[in-house]
C-alpha positions as CSV (number, residue, x, y, z in Angstrom):
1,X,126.3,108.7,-152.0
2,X,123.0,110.2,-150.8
3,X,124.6,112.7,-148.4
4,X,126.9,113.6,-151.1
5,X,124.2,114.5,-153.7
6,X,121.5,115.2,-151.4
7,X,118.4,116.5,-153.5
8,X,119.8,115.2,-156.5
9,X,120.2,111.5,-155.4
10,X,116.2,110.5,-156.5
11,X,114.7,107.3,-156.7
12,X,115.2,107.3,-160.6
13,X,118.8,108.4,-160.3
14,X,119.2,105.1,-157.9
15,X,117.4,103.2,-160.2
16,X,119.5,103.8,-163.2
17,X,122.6,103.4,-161.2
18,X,121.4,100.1,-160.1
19,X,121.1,99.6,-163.9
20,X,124.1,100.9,-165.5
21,X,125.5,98.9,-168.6
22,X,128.8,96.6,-168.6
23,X,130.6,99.9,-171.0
24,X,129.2,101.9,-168.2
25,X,130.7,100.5,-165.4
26,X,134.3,100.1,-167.1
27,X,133.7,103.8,-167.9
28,X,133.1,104.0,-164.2
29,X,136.1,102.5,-163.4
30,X,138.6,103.6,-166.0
31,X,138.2,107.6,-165.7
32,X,137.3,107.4,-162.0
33,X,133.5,109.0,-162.6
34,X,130.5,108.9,-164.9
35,X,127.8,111.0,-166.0
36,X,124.1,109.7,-165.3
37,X,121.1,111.5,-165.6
38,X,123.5,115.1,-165.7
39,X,125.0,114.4,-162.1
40,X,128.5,113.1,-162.0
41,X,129.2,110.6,-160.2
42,X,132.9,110.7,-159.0
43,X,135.8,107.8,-158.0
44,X,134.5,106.3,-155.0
45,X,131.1,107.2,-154.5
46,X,130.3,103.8,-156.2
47,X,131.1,100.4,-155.2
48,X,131.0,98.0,-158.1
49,X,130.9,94.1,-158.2
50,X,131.0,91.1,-160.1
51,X,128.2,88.8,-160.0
52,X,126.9,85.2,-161.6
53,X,123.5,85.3,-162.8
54,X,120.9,83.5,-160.4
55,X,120.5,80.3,-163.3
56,X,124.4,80.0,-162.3
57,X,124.1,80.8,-158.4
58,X,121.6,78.1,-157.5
59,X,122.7,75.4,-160.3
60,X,124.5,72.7,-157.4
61,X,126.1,71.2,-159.8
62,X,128.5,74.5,-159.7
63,X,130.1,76.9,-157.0
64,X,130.3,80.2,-157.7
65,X,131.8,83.5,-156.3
66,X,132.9,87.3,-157.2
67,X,134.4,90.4,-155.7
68,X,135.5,92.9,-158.0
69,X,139.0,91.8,-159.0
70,X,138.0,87.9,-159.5
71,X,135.5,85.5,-160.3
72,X,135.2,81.4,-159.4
73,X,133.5,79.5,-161.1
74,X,134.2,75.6,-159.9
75,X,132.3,72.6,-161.4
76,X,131.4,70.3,-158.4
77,X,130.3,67.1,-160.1
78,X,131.6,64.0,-158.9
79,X,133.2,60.8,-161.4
80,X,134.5,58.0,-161.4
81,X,138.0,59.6,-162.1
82,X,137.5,62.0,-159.0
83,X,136.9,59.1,-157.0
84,X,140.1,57.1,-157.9
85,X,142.2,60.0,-157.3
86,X,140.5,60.4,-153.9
87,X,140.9,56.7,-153.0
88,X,144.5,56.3,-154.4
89,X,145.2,60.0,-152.1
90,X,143.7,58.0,-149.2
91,X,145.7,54.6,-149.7
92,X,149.0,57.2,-150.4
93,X,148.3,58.8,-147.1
94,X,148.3,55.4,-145.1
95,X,151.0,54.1,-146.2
């Protein structure tokens, strides 16, 4: 985007960028370009992704992963219930 804008791509544009809001982004996305600071950003120029928060990224008791079409989100805990099924897939696949 910088050799696009040239001048105009500043350290504050890139920080409010970095910082647009949820409604922004959808904007974003929806009409294909956006308005920050009075330079429009057009359809492409951006990439925009999904991400958990870092609370949910480095809980193990979760995995978790985005891209911009779809997010995972898969509780990893381990019970008693989880075990029988394993064991009874195990005994199933023996016999």
């Amino acid at each position: 985007m910088g050799s696009v804008l040239k001048n105009l791509y500043t350290k504050q544009l890139k920080e409010k960028l970095a910082k647009l809001s949820r409604d922004q982004c959808i904007e974003y996305l929806r009409n294909g370009k956006i308005t920050v600071d009075g330079v429009e950003i057009q359809e492409g120029w951006m990439k925009i992704t999904k991400k958990f928060n870092d609370s949910i990224k480095q809980d193990p008791t979760v995995g978790s992963d985005c891209n911009v079409e779809t997010s995972v989100l898969l509780d990893l805990r381990v019970d008693e219930n989880l075990k029988s099924m394993g064991v009874a897939r195990e005994i199933v696949n023996k016999i």
